[in-house]
TIMI-2910 file (N, C-alpha, C, CB; in pm, 1 decimal, decimal comma, always signed):
<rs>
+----------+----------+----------+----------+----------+----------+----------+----------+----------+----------+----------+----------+------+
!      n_x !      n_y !      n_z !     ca_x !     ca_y !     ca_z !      c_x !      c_y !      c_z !     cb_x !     cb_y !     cb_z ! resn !
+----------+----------+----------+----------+----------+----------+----------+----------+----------+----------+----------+----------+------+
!  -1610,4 !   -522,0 !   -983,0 !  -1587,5 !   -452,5 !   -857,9 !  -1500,2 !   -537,7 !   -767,5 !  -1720,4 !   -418,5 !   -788,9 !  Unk !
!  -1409,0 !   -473,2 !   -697,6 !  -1320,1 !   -555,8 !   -596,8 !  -1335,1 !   -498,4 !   -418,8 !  -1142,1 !   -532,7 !   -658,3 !  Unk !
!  -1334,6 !   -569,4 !   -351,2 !  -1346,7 !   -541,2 !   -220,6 !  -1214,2 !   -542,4 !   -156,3 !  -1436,8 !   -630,0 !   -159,4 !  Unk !
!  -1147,7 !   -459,6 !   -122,0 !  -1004,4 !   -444,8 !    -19,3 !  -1029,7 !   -470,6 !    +92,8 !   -934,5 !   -313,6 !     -2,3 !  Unk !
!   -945,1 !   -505,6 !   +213,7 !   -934,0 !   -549,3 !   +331,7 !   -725,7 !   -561,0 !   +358,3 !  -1041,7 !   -709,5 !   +332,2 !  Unk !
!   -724,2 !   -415,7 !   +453,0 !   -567,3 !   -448,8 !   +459,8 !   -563,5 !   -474,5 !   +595,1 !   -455,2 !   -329,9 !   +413,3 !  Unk !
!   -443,8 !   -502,2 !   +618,5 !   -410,4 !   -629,4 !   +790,5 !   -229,5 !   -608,5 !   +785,3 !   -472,1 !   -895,3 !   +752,8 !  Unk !
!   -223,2 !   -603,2 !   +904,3 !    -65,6 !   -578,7 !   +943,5 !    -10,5 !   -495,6 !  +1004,8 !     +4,3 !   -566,0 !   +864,3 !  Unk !
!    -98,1 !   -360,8 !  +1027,2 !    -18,6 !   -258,7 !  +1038,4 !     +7,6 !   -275,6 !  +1224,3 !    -99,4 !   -107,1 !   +967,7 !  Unk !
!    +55,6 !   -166,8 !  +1322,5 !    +81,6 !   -174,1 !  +1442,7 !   +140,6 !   -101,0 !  +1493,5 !   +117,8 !   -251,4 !  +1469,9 !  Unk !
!   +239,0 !    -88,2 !  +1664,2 !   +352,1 !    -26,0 !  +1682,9 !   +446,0 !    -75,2 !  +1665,1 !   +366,6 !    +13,9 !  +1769,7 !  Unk !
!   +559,8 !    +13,6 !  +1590,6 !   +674,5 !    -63,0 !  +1601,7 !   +784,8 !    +62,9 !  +1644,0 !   +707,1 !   -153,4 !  +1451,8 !  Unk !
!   +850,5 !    -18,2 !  +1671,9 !  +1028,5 !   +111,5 !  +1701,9 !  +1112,8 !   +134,3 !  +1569,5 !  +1187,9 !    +20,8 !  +1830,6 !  Unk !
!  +1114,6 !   +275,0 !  +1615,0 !  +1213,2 !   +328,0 !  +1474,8 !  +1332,7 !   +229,1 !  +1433,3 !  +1298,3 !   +485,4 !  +1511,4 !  Unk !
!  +1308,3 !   +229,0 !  +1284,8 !  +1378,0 !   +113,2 !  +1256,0 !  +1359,8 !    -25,4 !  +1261,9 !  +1454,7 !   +121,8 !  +1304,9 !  Unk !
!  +1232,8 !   -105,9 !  +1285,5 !  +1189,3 !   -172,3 !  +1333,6 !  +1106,9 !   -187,7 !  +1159,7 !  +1137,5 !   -134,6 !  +1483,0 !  Unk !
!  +1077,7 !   -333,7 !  +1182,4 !   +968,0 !   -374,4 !  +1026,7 !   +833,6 !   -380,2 !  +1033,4 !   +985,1 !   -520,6 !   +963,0 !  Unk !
!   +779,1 !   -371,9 !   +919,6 !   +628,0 !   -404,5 !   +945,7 !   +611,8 !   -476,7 !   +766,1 !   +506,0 !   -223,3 !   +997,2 !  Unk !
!   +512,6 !   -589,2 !   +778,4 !   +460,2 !   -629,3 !   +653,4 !   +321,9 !   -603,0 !   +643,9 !   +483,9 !   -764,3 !   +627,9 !  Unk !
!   +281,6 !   -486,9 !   +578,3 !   +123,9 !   -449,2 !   +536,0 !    +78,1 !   -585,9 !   +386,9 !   +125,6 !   -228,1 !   +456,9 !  Unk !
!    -57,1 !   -625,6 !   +442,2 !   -157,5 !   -728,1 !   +367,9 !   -276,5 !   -678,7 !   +279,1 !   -224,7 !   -812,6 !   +473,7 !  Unk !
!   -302,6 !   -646,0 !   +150,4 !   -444,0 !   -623,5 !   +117,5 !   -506,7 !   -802,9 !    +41,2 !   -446,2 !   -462,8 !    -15,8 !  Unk !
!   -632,3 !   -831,4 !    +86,2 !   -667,3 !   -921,6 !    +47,2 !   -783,4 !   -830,2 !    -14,1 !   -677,3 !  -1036,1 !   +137,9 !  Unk !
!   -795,5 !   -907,9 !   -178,5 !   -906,5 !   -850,0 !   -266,1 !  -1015,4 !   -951,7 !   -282,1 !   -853,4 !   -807,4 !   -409,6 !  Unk !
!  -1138,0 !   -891,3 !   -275,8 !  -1233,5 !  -1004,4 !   -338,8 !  -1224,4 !  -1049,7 !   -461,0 !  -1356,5 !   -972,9 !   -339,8 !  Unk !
!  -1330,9 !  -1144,3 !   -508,0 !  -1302,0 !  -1166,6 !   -674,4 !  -1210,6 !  -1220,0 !   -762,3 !  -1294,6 !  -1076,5 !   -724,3 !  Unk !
!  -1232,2 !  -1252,2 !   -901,1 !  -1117,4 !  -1326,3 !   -981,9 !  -1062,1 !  -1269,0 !  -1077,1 !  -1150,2 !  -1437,1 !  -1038,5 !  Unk !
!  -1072,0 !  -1128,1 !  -1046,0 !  -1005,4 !  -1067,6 !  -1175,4 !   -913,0 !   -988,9 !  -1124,2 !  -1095,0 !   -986,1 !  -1274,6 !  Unk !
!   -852,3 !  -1013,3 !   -970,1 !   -728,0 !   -954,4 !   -900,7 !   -607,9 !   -922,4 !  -1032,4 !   -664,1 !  -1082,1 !   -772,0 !  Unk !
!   -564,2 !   -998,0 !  -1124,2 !   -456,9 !   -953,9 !  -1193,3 !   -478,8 !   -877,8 !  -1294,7 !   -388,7 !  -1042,3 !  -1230,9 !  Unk !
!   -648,7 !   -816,2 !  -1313,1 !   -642,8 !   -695,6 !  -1379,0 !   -662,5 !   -572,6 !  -1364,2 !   -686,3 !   -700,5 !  -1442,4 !  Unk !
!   -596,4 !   -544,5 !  -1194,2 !   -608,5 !   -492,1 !  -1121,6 !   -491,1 !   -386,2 !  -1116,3 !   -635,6 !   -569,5 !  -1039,9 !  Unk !
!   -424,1 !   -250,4 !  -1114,3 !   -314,3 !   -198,9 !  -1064,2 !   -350,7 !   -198,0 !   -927,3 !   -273,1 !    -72,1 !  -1121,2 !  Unk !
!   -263,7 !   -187,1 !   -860,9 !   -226,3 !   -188,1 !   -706,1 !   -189,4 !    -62,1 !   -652,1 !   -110,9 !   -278,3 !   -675,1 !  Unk !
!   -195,1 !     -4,8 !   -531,3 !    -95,0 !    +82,3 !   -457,2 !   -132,2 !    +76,4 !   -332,7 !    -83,8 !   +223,8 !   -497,9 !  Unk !
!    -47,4 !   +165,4 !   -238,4 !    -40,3 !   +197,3 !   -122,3 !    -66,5 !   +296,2 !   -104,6 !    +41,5 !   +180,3 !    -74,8 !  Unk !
!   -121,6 !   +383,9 !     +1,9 !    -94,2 !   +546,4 !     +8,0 !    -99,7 !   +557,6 !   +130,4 !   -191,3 !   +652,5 !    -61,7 !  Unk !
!    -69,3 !   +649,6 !   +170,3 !   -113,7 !   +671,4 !   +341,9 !   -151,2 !   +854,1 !   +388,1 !    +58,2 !   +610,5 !   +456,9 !  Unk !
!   -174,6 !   +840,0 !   +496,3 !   -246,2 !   +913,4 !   +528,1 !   -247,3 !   +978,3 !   +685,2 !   -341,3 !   +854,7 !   +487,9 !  Unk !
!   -156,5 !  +1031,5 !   +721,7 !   -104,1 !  +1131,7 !   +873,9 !   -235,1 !  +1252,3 !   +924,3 !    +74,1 !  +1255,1 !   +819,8 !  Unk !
!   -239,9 !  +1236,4 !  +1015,6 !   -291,5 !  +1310,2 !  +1113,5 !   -318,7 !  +1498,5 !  +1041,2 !   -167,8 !  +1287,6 !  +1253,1 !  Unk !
!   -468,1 !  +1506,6 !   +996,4 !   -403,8 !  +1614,3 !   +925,0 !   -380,8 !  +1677,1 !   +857,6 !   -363,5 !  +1625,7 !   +911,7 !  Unk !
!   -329,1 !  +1533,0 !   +773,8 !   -247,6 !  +1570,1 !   +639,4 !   -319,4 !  +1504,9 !   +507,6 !    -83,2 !  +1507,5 !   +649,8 !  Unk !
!   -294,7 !  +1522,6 !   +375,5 !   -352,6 !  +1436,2 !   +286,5 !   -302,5 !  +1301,1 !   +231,8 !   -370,0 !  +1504,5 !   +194,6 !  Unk !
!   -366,9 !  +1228,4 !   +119,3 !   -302,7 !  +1143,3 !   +131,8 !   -258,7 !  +1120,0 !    +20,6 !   -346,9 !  +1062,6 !   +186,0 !  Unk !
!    -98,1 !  +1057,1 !    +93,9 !    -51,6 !  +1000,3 !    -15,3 !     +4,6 !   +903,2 !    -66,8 !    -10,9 !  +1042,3 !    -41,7 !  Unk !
!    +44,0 !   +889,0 !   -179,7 !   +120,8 !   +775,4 !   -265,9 !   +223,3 !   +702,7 !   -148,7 !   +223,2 !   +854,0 !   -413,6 !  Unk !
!   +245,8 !   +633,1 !   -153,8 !   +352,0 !   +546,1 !   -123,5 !   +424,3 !   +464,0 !   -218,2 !   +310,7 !   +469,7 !    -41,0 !  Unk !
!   +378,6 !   +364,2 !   -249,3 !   +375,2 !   +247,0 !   -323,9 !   +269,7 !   +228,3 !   -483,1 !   +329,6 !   +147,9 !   -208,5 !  Unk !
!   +314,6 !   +173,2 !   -596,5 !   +194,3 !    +82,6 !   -659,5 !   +272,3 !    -15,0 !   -740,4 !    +77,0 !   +169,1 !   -761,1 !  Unk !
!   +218,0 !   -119,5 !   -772,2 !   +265,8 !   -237,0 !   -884,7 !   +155,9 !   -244,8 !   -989,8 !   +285,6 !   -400,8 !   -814,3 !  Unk !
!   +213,3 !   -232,8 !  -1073,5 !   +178,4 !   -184,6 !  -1228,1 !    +40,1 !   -357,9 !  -1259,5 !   +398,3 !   -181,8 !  -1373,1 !  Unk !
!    -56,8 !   -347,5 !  -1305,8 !   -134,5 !   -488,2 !  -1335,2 !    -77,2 !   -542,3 !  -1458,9 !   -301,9 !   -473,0 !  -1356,4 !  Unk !
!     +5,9 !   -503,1 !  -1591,7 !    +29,5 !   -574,9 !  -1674,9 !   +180,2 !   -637,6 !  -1682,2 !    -11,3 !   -509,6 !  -1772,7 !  Unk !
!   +289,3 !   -571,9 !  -1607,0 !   +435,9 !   -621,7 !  -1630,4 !   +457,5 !   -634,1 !  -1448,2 !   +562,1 !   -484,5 !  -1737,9 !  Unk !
!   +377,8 !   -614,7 !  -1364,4 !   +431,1 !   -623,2 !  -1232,9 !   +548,7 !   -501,5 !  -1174,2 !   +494,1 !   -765,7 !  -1233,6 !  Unk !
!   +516,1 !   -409,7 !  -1265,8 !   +662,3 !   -263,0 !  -1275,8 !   +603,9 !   -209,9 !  -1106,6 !   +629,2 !    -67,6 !  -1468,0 !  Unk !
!   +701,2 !   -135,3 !  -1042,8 !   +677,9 !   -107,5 !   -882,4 !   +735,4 !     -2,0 !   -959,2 !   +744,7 !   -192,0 !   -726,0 !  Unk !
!   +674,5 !   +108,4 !   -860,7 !   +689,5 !   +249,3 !   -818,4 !   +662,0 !   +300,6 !   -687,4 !   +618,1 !   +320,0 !   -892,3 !  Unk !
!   +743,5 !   +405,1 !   -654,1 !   +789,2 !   +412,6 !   -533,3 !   +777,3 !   +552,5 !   -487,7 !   +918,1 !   +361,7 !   -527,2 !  Unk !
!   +728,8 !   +638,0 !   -408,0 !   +764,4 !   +769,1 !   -336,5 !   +918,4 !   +769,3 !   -309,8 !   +681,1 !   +784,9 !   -192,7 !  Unk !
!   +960,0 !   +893,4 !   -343,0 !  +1108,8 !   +913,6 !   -280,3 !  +1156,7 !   +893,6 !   -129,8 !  +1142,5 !  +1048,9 !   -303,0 !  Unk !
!   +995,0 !   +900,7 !    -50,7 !  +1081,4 !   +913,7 !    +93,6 !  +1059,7 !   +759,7 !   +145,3 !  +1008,7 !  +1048,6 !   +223,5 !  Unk !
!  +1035,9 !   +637,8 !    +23,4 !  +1025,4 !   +519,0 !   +113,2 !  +1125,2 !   +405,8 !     +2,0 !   +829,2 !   +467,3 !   +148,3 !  Unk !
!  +1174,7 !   +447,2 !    -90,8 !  +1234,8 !   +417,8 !   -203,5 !  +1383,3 !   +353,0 !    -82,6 !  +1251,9 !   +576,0 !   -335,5 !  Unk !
!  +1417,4 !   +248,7 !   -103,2 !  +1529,6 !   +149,4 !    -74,4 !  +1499,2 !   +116,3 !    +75,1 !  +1690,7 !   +213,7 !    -99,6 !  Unk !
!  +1329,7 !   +125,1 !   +112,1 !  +1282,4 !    +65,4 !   +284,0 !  +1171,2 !    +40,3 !   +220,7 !  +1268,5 !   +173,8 !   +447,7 !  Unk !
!  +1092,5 !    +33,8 !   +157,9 !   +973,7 !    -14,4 !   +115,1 !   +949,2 !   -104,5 !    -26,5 !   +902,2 !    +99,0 !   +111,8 !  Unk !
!   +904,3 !   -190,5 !    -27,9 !   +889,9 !   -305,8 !   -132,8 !   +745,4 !   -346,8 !   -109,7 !  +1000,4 !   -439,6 !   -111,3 !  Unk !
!   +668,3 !   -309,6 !   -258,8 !   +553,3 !   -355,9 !   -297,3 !   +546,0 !   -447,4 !   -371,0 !   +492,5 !   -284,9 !   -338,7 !  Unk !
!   +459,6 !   -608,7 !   -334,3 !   +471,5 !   -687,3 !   -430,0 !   +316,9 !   -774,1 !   -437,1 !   +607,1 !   -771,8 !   -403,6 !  Unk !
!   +266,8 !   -848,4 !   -538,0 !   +154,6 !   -926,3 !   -503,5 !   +166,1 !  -1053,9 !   -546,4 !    +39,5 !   -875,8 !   -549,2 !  Unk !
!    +43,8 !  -1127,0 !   -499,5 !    +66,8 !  -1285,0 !   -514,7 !   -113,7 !  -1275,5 !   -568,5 !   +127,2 !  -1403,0 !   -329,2 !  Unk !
!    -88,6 !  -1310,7 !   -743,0 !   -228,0 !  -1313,5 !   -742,8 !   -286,6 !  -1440,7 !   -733,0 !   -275,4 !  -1254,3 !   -850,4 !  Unk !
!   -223,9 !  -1518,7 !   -704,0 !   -343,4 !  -1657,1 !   -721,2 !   -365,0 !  -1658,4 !   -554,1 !   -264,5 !  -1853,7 !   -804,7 !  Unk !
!   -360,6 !  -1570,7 !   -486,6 !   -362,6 !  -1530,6 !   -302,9 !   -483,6 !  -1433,4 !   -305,6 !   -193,6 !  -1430,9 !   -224,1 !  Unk !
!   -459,9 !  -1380,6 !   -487,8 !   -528,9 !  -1221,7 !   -493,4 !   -496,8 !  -1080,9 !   -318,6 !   -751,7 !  -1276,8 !   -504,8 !  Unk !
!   -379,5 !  -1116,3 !   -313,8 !   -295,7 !  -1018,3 !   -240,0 !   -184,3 !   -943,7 !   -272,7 !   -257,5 !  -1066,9 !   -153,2 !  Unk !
!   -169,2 !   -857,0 !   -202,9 !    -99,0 !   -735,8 !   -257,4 !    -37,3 !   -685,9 !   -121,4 !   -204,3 !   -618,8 !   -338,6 !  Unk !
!   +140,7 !   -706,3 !   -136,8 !   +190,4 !   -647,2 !     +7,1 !   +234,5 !   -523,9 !     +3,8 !   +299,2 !   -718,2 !    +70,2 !  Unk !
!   +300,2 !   -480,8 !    +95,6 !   +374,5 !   -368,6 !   +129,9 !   +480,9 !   -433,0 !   +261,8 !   +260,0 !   -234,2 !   +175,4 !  Unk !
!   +599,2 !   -485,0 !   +252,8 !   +690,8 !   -467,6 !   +287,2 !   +824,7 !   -370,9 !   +369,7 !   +681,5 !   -492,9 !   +224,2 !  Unk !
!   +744,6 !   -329,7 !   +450,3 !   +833,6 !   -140,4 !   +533,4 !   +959,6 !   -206,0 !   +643,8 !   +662,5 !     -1,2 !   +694,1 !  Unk !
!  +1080,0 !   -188,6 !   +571,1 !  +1197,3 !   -177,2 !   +660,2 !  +1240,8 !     -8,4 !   +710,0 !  +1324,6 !   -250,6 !   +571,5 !  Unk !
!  +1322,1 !    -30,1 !   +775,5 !  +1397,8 !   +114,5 !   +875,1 !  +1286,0 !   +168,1 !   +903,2 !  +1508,7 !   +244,9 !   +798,7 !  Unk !
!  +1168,4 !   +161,1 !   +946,3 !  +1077,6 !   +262,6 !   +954,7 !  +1107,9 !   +377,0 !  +1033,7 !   +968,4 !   +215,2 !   +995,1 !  Unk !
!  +1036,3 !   +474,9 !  +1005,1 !  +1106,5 !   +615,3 !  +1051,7 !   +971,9 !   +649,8 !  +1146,7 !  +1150,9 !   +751,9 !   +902,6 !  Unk !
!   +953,9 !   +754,2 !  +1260,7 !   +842,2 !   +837,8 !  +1308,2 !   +759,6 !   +884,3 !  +1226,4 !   +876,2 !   +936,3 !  +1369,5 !  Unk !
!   +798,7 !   +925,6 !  +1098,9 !   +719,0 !  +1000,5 !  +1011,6 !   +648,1 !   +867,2 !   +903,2 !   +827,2 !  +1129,4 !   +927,8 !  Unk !
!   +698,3 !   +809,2 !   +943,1 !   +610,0 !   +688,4 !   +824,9 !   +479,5 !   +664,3 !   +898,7 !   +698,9 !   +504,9 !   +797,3 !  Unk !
!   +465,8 !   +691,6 !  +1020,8 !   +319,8 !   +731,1 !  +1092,7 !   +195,8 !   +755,9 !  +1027,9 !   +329,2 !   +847,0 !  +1161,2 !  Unk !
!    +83,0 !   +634,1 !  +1005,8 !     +5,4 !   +709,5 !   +915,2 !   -118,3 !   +643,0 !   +894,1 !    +72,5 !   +732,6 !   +790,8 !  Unk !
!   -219,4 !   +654,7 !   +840,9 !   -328,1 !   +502,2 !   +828,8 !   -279,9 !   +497,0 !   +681,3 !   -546,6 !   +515,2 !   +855,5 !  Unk !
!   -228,9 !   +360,2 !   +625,2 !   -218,7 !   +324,3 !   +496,4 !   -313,2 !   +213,5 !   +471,3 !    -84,0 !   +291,3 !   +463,2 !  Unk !
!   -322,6 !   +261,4 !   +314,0 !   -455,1 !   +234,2 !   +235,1 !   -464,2 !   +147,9 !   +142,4 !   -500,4 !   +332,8 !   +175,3 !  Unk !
!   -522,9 !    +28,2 !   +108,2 !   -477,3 !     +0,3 !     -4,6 !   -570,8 !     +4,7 !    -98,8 !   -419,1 !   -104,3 !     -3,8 !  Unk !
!   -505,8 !    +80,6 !   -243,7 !   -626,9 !   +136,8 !   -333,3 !   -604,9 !    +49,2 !   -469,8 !   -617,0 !   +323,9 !   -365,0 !  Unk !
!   -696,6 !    -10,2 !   -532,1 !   -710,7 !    -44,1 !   -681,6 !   -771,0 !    +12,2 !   -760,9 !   -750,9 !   -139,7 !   -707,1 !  Unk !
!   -699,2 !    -12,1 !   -912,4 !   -764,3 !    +73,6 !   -998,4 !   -734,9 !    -38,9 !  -1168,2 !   -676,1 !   +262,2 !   -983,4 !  Unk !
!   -828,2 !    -38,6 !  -1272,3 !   -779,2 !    -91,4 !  -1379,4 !   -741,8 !    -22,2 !  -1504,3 !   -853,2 !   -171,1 !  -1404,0 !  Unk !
!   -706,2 !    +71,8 !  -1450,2 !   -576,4 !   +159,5 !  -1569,3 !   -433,6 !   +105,3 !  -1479,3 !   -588,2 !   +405,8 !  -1571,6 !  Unk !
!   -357,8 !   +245,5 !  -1587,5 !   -238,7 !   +207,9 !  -1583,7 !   -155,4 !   +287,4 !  -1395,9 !   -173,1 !   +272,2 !  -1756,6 !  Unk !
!    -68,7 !   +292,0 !  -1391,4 !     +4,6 !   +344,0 !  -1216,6 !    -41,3 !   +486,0 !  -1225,7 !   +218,4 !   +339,6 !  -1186,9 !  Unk !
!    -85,9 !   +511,7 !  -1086,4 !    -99,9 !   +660,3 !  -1070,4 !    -72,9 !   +687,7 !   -954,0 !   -220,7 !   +717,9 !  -1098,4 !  Unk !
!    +22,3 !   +824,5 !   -906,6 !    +57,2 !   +864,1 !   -802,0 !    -55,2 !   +945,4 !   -731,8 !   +171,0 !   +925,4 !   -823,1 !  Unk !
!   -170,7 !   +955,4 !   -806,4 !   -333,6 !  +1060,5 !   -767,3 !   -413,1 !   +966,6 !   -702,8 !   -443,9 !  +1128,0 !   -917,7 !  Unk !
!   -455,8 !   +994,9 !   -589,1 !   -537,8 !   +881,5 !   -553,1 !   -710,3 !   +894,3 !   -587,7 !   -511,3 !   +862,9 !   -393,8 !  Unk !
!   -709,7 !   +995,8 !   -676,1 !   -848,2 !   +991,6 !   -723,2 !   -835,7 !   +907,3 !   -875,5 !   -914,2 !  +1161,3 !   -735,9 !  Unk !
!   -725,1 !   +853,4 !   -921,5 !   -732,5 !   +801,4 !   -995,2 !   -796,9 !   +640,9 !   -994,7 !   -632,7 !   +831,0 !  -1024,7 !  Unk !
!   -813,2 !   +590,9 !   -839,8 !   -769,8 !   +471,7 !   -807,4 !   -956,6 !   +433,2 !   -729,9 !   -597,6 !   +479,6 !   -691,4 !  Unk !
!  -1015,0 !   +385,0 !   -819,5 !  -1207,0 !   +345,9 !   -784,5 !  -1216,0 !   +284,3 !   -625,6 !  -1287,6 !   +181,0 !   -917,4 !  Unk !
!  -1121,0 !   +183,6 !   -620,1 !  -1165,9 !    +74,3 !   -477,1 !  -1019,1 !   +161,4 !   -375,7 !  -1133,7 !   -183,7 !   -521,4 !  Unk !
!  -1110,8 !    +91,9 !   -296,8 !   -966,3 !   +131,3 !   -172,0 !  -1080,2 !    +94,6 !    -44,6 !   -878,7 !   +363,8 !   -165,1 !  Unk !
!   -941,1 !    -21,6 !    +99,7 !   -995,4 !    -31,4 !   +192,9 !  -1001,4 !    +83,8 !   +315,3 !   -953,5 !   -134,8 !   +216,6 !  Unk !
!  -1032,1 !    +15,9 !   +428,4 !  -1081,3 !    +85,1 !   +528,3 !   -932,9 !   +185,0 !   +581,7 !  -1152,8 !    -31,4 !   +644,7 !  Unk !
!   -800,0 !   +104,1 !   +546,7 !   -683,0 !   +144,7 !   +596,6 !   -676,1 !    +20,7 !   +711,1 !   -683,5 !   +310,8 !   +649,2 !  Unk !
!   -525,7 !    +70,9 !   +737,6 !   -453,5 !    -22,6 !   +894,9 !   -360,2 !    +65,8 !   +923,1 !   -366,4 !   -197,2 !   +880,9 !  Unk !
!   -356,3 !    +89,5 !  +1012,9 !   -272,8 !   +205,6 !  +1135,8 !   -148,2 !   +183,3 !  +1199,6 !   -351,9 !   +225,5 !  +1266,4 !  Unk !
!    -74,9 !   +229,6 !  +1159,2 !   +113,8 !   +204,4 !  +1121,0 !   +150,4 !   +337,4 !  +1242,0 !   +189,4 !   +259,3 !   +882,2 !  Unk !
!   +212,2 !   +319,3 !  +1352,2 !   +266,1 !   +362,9 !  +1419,4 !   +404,7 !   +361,1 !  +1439,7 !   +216,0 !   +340,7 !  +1482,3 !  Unk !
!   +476,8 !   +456,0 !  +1424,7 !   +645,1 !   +407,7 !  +1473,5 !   +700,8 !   +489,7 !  +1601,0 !   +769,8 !   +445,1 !  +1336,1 !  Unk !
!   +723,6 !   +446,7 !  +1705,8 !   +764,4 !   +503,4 !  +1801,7 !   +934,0 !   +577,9 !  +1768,2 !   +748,6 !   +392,7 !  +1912,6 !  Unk !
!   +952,2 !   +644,7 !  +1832,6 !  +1070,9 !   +696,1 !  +1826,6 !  +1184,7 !   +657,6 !  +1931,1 !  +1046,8 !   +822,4 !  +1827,5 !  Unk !
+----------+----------+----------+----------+----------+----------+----------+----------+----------+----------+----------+----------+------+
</rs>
């Protein structure tokens, strides 16, 4: 079992950066897949981000693909999210979810996931 805890999120101005943090409990972080998802006012949630647990492979949503970079540091047992140009609509509580299969864009695929951190972008 792994425990999530993400940190970073905030206001920022359109176009403006943010670096999202998940710190995992435990020592078996690198047999872990990773992702991001988020989650608007509302709305359901979704995919953003994940990095694959056996080759480190990233996958990406189309609407954050060449502003968003997911990466981890396992001997940190952390897992980032990286958000340049941010837009109004990237507005959202993002999540960070683990799972020990292979990448999934379903977030019922994915057992652990934290509380979220709350990503605001002003316009």
């Amino acid at each position: 079992q792994v425990q999530l805890v993400e940190s970073g999120g905030g206001l920022v101005q359109a176009g403006g950066s943010l670096r999202l943090s998940c710190a995992a409990s435990g020592r078996t972080f690198s047999r872990y897949t990773m992702a991001w998802f988020r989650q608007a006012p509302g709305k359901g949630r979704d995919f953003v981000a994940a990095i694959n647990r056996n080759d480190d492979r990233t996958y990406y949503a189309d609407s954050v693909k060449g502003r968003f970079t997911i990466s981890r540091d396992n001997a940190k047992n952390t897992v980032y999210l990286q958000m340049n140009s941010l837009k109004p609509e990237d507005t959202a509580l993002y999540y960070c979810a683990a799972t020990v299969g292979s990448t999934s864009y379903i977030a019922l695929s994915y057992a652990y996931w934290g509380q979220g951190t709350q990503v605001t972008v002003s316009s």
